[in-house]
C-alpha positions in Angstrom: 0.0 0.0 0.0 1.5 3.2 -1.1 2.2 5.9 1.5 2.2 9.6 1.3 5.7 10.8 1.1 5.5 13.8 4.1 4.1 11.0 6.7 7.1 9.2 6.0 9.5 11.5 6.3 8.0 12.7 9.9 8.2 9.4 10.8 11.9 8.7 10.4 12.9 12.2 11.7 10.8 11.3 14.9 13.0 8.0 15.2 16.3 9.5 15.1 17.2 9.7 11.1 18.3 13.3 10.3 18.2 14.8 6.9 21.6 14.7 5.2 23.2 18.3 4.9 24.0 16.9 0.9 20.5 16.0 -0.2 17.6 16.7 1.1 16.0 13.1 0.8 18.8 11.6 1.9 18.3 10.4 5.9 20.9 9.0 7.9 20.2 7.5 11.5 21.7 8.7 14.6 21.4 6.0 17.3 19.9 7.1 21.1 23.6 7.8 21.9 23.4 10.7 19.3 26.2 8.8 17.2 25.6 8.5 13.4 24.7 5.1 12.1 26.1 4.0 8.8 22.6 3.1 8.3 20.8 5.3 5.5 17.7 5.6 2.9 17.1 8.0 0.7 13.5 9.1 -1.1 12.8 10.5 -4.4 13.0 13.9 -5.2 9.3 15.3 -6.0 7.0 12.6 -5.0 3.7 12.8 -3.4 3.7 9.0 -2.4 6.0 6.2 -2.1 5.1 3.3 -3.5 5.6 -0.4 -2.4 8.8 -1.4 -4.4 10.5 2.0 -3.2 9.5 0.9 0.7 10.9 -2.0 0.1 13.8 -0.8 -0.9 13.6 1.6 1.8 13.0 -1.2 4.3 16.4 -3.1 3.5 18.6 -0.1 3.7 16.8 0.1 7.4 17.8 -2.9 8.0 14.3 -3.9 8.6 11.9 -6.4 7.0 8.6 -4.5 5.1 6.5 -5.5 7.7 8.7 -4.1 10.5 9.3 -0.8 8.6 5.2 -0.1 7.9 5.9 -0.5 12.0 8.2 1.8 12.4 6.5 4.5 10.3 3.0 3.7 11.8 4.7 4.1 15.5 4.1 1.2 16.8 7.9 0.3 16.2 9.5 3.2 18.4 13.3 4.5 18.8 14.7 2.3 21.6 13.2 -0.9 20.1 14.8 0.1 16.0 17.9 1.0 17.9 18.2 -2.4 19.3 17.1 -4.1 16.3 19.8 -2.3 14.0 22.8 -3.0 16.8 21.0 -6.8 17.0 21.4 -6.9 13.3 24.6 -5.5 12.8 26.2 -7.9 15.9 24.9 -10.7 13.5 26.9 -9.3 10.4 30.0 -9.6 11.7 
């Protein structure tokens, strides 16, 4: 289900992603410590809504599954839990 591009955007800034000072749909997450991430996403310049295949993409460079990003975006998913989930995720990469 497509998703309107501003309700996104709130919704990552409320979870600690920051616009990048080099594009301005570019978002890069800053953990609860206030440290940047080298987690990031970006969204396309000019559009209204976001469609599935771009959330998707979105999702992965979260480090989430879809389902878990819709969750994040819809609140339910809040900072403290993505933060542990991308340090969770990231201890299993290496």
């Amino acid at each position: 289900m497509p998703r309107k591009a501003r309700d996104v955007e709130k919704a990552l800034q409320s979870k600690g992603f920051r616009l990048s000072k080099k594009s301005h749909r570019h978002f890069i997450y800053y953990n609860l410590d206030g440290k940047k991430t080298q987690v990031h996403t970006e969204m396309s310049h000019g559009e209204r809504e976001i469609h599935d295949s771009l959330l998707g993409e979105m999702a992965k460079q979260c480090r989430l599954r879809r389902e878990e990003f819709d969750r994040l975006i819809d609140c339910p998913l809040d900072q403290i839990a993505y933060d542990a989930l991308v340090k969770e995720r990231a201890s299993a990469v290496r």
